[in-house]
Backbone atoms as SQL, in Angstrom:
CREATE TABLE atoms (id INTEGER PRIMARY KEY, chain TEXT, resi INTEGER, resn TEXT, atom TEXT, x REAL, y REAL, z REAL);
INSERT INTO atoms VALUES
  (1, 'A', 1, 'UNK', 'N', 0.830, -1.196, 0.000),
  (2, 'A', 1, 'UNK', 'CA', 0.000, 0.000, 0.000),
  (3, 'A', 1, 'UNK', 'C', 0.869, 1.253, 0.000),
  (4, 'A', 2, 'UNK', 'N', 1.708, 1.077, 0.621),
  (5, 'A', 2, 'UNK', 'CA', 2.803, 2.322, 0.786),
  (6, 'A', 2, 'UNK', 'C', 3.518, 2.589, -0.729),
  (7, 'A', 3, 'UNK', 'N', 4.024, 1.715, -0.781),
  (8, 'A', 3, 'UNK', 'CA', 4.658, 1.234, -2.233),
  (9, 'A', 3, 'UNK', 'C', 3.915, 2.095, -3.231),
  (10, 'A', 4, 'UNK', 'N', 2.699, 1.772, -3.246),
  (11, 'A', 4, 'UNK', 'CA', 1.667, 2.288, -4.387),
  (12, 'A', 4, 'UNK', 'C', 1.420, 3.734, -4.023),
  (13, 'A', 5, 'UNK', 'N', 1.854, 4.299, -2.845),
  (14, 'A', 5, 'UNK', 'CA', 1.475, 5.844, -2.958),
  (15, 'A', 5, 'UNK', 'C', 2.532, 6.466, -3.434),
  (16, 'A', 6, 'UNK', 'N', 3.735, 6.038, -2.995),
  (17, 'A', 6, 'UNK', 'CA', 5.460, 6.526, -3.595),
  (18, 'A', 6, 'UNK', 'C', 4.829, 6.788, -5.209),
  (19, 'A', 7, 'UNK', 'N', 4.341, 6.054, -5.638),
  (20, 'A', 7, 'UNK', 'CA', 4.489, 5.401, -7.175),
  (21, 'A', 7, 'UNK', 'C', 3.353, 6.701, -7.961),
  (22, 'A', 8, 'UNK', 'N', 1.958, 6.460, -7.123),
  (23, 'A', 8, 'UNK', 'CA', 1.341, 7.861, -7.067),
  (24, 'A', 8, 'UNK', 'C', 2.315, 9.142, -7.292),
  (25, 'A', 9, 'UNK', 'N', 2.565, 9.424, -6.105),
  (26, 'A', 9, 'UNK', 'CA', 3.319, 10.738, -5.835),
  (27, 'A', 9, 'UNK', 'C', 4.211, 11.144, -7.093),
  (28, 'A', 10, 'UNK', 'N', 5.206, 9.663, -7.348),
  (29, 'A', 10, 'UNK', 'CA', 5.879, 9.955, -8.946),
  (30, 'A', 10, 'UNK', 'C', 5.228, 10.780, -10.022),
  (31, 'A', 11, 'UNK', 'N', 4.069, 9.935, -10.116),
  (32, 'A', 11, 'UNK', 'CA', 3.189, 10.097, -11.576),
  (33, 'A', 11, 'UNK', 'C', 2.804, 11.784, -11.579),
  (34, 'A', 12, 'UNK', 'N', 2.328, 11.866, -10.342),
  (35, 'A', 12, 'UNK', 'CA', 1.523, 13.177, -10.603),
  (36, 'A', 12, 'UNK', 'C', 2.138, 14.415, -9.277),
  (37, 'A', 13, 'UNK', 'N', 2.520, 15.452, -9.803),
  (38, 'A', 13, 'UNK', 'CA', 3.089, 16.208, -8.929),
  (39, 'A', 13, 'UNK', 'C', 2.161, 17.275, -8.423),
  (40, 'A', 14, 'UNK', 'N', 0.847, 17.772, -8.688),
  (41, 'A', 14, 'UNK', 'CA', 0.068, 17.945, -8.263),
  (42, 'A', 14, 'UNK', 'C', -0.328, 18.082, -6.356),
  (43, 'A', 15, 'UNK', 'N', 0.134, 19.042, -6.016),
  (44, 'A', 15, 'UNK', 'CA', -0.247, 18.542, -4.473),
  (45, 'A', 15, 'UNK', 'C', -1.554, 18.451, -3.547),
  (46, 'A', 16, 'UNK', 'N', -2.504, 19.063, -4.585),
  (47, 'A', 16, 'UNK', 'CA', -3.776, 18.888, -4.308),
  (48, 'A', 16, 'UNK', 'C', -4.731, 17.607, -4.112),
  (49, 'A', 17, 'UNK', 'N', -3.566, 17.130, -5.827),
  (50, 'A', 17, 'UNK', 'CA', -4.250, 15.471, -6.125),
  (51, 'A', 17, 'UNK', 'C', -3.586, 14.321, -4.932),
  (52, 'A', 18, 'UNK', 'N', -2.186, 14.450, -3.956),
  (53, 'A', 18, 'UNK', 'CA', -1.704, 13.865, -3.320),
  (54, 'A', 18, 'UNK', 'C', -2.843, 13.978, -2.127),
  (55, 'A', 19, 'UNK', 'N', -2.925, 15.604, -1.862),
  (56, 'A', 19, 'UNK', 'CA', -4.023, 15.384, -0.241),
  (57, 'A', 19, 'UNK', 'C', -5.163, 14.596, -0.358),
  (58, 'A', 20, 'UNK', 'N', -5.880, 14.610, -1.656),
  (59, 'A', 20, 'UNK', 'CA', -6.997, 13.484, -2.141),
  (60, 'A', 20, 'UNK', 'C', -6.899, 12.626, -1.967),
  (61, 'A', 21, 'UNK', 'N', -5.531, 12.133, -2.476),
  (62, 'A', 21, 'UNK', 'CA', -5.144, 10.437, -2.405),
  (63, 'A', 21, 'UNK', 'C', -5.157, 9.888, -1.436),
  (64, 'A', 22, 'UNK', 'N', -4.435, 11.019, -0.330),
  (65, 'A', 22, 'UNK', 'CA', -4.128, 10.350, 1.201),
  (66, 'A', 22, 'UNK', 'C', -6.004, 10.470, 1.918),
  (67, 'A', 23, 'UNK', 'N', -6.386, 11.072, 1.365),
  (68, 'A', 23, 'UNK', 'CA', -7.716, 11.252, 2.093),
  (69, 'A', 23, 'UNK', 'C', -8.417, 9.774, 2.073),
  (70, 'A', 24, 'UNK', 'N', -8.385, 9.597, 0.958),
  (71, 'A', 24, 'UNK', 'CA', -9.225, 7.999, 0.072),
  (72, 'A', 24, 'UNK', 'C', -8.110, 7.177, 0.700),
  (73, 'A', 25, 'UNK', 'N', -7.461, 7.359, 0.868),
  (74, 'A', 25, 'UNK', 'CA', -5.877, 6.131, 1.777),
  (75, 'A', 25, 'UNK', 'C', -6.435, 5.910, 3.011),
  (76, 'A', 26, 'UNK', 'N', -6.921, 7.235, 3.719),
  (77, 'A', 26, 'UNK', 'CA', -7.342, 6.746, 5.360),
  (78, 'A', 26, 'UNK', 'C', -8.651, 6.380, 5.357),
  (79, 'A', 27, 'UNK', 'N', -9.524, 6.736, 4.409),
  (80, 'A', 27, 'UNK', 'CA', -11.118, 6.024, 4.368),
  (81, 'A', 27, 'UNK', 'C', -11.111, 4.971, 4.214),
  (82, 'A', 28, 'UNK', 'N', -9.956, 4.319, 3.259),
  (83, 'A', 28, 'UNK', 'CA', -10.001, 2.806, 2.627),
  (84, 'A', 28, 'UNK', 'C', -9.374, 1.691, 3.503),
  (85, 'A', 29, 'UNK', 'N', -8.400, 2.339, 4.459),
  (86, 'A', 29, 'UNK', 'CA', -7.513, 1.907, 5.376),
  (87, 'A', 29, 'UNK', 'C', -7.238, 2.583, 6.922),
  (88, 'A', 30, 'UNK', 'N', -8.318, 2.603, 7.496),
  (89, 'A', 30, 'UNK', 'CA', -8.467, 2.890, 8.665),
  (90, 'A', 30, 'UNK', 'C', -7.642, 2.331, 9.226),
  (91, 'A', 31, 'UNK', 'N', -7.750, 0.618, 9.578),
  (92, 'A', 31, 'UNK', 'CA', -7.221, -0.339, 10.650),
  (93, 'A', 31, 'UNK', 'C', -6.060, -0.064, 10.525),
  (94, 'A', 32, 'UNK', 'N', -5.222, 0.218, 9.192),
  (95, 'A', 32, 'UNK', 'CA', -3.782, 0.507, 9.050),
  (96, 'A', 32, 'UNK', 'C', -3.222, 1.361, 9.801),
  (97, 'A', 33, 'UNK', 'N', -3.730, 2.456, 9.807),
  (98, 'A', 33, 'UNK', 'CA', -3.577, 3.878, 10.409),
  (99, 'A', 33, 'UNK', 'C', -3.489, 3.322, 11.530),
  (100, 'A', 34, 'UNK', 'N', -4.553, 2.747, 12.589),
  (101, 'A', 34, 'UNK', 'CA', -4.928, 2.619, 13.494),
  (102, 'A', 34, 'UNK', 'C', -3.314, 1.811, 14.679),
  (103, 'A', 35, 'UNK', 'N', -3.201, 0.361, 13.366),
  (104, 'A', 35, 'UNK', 'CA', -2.252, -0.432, 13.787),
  (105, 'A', 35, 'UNK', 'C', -1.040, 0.429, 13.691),
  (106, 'A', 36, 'UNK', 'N', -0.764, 1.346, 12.595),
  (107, 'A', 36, 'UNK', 'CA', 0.717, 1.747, 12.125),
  (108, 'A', 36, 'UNK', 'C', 0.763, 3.315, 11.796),
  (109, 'A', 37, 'UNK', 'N', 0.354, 3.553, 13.140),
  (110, 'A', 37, 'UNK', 'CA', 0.225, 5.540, 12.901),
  (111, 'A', 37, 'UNK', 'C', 1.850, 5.795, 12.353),
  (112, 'A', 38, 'UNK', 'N', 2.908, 5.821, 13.047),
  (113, 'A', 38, 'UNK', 'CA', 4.421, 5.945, 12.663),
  (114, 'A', 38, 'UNK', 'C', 4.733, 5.797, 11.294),
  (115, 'A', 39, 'UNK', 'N', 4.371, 4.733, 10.496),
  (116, 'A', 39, 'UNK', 'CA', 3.971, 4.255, 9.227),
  (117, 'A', 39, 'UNK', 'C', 3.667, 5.597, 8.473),
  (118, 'A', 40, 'UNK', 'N', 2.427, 5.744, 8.888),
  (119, 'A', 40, 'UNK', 'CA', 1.296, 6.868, 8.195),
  (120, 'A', 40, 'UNK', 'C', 2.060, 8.075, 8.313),
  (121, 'A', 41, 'UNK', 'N', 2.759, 8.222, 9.290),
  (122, 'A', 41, 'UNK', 'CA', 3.224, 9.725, 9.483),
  (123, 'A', 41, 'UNK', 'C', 4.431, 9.595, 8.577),
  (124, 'A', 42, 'UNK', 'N', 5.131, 9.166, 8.609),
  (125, 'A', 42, 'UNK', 'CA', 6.516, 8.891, 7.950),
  (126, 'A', 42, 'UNK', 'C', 5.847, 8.981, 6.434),
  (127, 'A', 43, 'UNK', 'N', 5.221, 8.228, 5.902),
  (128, 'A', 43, 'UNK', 'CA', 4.980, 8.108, 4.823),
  (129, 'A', 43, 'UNK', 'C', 4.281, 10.134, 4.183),
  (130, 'A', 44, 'UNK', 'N', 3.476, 9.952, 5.417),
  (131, 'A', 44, 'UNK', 'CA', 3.245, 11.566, 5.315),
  (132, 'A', 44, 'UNK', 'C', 4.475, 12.629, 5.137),
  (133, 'A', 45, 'UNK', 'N', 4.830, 12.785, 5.792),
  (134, 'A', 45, 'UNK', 'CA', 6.176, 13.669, 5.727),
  (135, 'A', 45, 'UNK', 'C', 7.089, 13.261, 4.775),
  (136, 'A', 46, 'UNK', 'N', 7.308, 12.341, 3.966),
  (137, 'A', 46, 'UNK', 'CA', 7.643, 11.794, 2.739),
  (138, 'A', 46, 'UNK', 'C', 7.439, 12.397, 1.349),
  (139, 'A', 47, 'UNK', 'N', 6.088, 12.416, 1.305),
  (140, 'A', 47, 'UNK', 'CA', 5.092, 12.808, 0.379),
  (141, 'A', 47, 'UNK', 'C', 4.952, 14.638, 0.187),
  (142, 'A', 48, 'UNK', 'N', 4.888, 15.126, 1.378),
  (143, 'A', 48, 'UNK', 'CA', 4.825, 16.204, 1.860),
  (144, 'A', 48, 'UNK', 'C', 6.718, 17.107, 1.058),
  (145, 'A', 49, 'UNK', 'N', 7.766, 16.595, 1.357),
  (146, 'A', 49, 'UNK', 'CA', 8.664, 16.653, 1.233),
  (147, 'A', 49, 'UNK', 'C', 8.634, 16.666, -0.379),
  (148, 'A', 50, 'UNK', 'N', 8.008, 15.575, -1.005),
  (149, 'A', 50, 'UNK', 'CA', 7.906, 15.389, -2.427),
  (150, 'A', 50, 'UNK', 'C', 7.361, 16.801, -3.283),
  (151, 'A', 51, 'UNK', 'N', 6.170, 17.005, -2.573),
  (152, 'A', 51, 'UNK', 'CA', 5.522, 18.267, -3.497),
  (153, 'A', 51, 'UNK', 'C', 6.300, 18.993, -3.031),
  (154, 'A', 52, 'UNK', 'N', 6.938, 19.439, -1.980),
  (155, 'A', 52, 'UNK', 'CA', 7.489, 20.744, -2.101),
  (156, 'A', 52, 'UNK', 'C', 9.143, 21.141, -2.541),
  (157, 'A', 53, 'UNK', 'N', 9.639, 19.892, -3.335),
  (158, 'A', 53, 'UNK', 'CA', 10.517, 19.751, -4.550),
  (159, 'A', 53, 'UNK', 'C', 10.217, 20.164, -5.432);
């Protein structure tokens, strides 16, 4: 799942379309969040880092 947002983030540099993505990421994947907040954040600040390259 992580994998596939990196891969996202590539395609489209858009940072509007990233906050969308992550939005539909935590609706679709609650329990994840839930089990692996550190995960989520990291991956956040990742992404975050990306658009503002």
């Amino acid at each position: 799942m992580f994998i596939q947002l990196y891969i996202y983030v590539s395609m489209f540099e858009g940072g509007f379309f990233i906050i969308v993505l992550l939005k539909t990421f935590e609706k679709n994947h609650k329990e994840q969040i839930i089990r692996y907040p550190r995960q989520i954040f990291v991956t956040r600040e990742s992404i975050n880092n990306m658009g503002s390259l």
